[in-house]
N, C-alpha and C positions, 0 to 999 in steps of 0.2 A: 560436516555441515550439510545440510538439507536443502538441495535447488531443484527442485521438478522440472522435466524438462516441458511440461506443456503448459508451463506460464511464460510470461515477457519480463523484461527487468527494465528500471530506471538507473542511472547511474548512482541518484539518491538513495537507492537499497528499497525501492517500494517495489513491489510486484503486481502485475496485473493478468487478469484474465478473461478475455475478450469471446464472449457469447453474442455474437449476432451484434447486433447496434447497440449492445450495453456490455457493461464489465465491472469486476466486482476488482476491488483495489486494497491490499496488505501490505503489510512491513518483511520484509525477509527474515529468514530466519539469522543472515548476520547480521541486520540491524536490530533486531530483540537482543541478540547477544551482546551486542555493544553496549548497546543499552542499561541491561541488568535489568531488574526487577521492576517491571512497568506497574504503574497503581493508579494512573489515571489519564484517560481518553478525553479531549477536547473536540468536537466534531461541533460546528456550528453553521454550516454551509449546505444543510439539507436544504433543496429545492433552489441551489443557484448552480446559475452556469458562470463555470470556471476555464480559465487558457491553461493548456498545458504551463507546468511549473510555479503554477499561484498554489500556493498555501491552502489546503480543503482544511487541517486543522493540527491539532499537535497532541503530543505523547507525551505525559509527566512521568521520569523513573526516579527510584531511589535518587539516583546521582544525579540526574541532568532534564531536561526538555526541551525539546526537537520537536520540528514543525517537519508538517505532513504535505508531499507537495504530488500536485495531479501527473501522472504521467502521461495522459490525452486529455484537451479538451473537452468539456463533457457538462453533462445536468446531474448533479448529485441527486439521486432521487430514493436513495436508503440508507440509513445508518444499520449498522450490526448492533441489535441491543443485546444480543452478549454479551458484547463486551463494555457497554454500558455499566453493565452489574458487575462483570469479570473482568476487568481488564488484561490479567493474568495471561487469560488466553491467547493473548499476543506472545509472550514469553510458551508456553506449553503450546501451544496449534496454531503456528502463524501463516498455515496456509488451506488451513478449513475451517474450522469453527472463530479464529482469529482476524478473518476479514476485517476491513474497515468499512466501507461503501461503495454502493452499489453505482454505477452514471448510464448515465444515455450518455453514449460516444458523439464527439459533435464535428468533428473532425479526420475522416482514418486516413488521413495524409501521414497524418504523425506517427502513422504504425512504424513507421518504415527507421523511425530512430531508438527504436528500444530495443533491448539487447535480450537474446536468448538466452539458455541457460548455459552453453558453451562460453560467450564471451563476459559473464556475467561472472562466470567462476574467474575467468582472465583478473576479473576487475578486484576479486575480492582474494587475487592472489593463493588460488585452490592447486 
């Protein structure tokens, strides 16, 4: 299983990566895995500002559908259209071409509670 060490983790299996006052927001690669065969992206919250752990949108798989939750407070200000067309991407590149969205950080209080890639393996029992 595939954890980069230079992204952040939520406990909910989202990942983030924090460039300056914005960060771009995925699904780990064990949550695609859990998953299975994702077929369709829900994203409806471009252009709001969200609290950490509110809902930005959700993932429809084969099996199941799971909601997308922010790991920083922030301005959604890009969808990945991508994945849009491909949702797939999530399952095959869920930590480059499989982003979800882009935010304005609104908050870097809350840096300080997301998990590395060290304790993030802890979590998914690696």
């Amino acid at each position: 299983m595939n954890i980069p060490k230079n992204l952040q983790y939520t406990q909910n299996h989202e990942w983030i990566l924090i460039q300056g006052n914005q960060a771009l927001i995925g699904i780990t690669d064990f949550a695609q895995n859990q998953l299975g065969d994702i077929v369709y992206i829900d994203v409806d919250t471009l252009e709001e500002e969200l609290e950490v752990e509110e809902v930005f949108g959700t993932i429809e798989a084969v099996k199941t559908v799971s909601d997308l939750f922010m790991p920083l407070s922030g301005r959604v200000i890009e969808l990945n259209s991508k994945i849009e067309e491909n949702p797939e991407l999530l399952n095959s590149d869920p930590y480059k071409d499989g982003w979800i969205v882009k935010i304005e950080i609104t908050d870097f209080s809350e840096i300080s509670n997301l998990l590395d890639s060290e304790k993030y393996s802890e979590l998914v029992n690696l």
